[in-house]
VOGU-3710 file (C-alpha; in Angstrom, 3 decimals, decimal comma):
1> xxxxxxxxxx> 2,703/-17,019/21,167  -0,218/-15,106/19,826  0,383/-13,357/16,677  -0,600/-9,574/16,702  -4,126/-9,016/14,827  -4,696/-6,271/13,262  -7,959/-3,925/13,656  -11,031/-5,489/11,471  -10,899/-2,069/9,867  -7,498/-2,176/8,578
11> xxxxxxxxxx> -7,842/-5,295/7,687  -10,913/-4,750/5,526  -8,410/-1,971/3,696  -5,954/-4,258/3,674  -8,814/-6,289/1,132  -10,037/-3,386/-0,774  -6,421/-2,258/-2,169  -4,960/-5,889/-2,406  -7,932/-6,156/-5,048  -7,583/-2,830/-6,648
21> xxxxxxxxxx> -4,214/-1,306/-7,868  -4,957/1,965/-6,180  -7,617/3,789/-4,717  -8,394/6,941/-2,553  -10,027/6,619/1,104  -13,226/7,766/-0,771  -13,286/5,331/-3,387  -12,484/2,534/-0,712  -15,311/3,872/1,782  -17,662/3,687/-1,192
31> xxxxxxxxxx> -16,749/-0,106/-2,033  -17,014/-0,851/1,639  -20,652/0,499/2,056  -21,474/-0,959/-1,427  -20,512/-4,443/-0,245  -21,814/-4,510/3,391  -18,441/-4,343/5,156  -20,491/-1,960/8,185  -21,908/-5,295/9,515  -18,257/-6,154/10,025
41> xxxxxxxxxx> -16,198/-3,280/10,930  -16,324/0,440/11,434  -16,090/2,117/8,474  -16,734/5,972/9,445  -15,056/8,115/7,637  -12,441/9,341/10,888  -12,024/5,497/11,411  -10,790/5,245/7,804  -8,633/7,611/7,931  -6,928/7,378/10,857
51> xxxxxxxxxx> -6,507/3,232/10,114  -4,950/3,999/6,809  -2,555/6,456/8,765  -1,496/3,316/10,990  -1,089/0,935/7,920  1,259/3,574/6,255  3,066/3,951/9,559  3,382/0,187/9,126  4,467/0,422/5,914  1,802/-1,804/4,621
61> xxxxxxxxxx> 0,425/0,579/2,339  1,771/3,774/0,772  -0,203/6,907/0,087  1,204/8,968/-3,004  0,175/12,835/-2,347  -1,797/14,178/-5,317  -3,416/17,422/-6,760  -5,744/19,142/-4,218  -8,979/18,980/-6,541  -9,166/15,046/-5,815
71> xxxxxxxxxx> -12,361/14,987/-3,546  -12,187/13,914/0,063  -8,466/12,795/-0,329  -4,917/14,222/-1,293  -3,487/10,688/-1,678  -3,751/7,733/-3,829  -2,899/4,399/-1,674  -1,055/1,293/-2,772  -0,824/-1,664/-0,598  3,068/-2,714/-0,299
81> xxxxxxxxxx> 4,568/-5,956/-0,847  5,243/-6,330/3,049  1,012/-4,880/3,506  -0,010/-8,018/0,929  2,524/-10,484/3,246  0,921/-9,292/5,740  -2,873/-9,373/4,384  -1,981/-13,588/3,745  -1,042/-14,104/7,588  -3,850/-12,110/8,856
91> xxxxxxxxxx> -6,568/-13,956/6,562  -5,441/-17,168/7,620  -4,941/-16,277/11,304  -8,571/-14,465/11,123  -10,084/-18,381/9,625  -7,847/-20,857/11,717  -7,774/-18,436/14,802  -10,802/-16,215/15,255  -11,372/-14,121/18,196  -14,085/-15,033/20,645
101> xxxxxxxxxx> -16,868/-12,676/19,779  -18,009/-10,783/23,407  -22,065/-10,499/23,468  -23,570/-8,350/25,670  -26,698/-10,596/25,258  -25,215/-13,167/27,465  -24,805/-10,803/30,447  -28,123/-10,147/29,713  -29,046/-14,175/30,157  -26,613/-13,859/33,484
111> xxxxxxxxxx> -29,137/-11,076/34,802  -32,350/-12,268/33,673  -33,925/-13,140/37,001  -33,717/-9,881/38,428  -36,850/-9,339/35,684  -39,917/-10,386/36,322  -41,189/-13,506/34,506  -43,332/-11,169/32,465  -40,589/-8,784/31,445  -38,446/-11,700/30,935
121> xxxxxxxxxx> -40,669/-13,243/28,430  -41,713/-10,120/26,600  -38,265/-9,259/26,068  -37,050/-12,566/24,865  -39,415/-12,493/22,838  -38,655/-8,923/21,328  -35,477/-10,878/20,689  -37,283/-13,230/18,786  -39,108/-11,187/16,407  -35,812/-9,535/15,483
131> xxxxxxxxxx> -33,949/-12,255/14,639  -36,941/-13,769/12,155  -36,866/-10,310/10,410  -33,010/-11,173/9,996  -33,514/-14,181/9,146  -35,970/-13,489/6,393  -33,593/-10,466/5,185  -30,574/-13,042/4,353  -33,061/-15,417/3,192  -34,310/-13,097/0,580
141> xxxxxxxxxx> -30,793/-12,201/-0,119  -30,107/-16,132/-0,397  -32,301/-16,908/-2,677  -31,455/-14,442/-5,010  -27,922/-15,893/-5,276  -29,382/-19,343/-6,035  -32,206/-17,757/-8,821  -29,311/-15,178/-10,488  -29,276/-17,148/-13,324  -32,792/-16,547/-13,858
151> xxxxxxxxxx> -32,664/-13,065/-12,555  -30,306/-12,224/-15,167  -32,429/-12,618/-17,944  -35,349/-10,582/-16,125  -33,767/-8,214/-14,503  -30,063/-7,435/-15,452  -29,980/-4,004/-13,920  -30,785/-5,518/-10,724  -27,972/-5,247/-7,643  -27,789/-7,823/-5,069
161> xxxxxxxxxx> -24,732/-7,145/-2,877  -23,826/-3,702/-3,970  -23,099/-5,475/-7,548  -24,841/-5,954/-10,210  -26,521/-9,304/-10,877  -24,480/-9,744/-14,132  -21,258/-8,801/-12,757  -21,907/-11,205/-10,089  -22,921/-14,153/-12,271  -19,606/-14,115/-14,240
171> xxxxxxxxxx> -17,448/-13,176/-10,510  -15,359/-16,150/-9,723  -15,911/-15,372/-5,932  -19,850/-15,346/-6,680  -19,458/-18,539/-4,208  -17,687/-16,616/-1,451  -19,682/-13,521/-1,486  -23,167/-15,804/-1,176  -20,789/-17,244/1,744  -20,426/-14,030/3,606
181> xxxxxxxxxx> -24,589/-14,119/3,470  -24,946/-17,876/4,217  -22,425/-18,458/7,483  -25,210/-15,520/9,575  -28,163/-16,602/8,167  -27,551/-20,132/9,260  -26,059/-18,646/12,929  -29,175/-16,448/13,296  -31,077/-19,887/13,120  -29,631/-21,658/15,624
191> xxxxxxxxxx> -29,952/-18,397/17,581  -33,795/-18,804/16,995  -33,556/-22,340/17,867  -32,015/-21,695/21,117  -34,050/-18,833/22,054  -37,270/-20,628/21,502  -36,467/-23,431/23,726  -35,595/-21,310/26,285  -38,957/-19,358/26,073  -40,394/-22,249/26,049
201> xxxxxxxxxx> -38,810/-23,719/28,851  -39,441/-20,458/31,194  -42,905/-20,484/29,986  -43,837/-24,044/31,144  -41,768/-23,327/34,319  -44,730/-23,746/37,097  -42,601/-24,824/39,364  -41,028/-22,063/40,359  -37,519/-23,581/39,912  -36,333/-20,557/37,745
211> xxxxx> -36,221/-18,035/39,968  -37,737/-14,200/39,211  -38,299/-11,064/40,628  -41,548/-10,950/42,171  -44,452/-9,001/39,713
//
């Protein structure tokens, strides 16, 4: 039987307060966009707040009303004992059990020969370009995790990761957070990988046994 999941949103609260002992919605959107967490889930401010409403309807968390000067939010949230039971099941489920992710790219592969071979080429290989900008994004990021020693002593003020270099130097999850960097940087290359040999192999197709839309 599968186990319920819950939204990648609340679960990314779920992570902010089970690390902090309390924190408003603005204080957790804040963390969120200084760590990255918009490449993972939706973290607009009406998706926040309306997925902390359903984790206190849960009873995972608990909001604690407070004066109205505090900006953006009357209420200070806790996660609950049964919201941190429930963080452990959902981490594990989320690393032994992940969802299949749904690309529309591949429809796009399903449809391609109703392009031209032209069109087909120049947009696989708009594709391409993209994906070696990513790539050379995480790589920069990458590198600074395996230089922050150095990059300590030169440049202390320096923030890699919405943190600052010397706070993540003595973090005992520096190896997890250059994780979260390393897993797409190594995806995006196979994703390079693949897409060049299929370039490749439309390109050298003189054959005509790929079939297009006429030009």
């Amino acid at each position: 039987m599968t186990k319920n999941r819950l939204a990648p949103t609340q679960l990314a609260l779920l992570l902010i307060l089970m690390e902090l002992e309390h924190a408003y919605a603005w204080q957790i959107k804040k963390i969120l966009e200084k760590r990255g967490f918009e490449f993972w889930v939706d973290i607009k401010k009406s998706i926040i707040y309306k997925s902390l409403g359903i984790l206190e309807e849960k009873m995972y968390i608990s909001g604690i009303k407070e004066e109205e000067g505090v900006k953006l939010s009357k209420k200070n949230y806790t996660i609950t004992d049964a919201g941190k039971t429930a963080l452990i099941e959902q981490i594990a489920l989320c690393i032994s059990d992940p969802p299949i992710s749904k690309n529309v790219f591949d429809l796009g592969i399903a449809g391609i020969q109703f392009l031209t071979k032209e069109k087909a080429i120049l947009s696989l290989e708009a594709y391409l370009s993209n994906l070696n900008s990513n790539i050379q994004w995480f790589k920069s990021i990458l590198d600074q995790f395996n230089n922050i020693d150095e990059i300590v002593l030169t440049d202390p003020d320096r923030v890699l990761a919405g943190s600052k270099v010397t706070e993540l130097q003595k973090s005992k999850s520096l190896y997890i957070i250059r994780a979260l960097f390393d897993r797409p940087y190594h995806i995006i290359l196979a994703q390079r990988d693949w897409i060049s040999k299929f370039l490749l192999d439309i390109k050298n197709d003189t054959d005509g046994k790929m079939i297009f839309t006429e030009d």
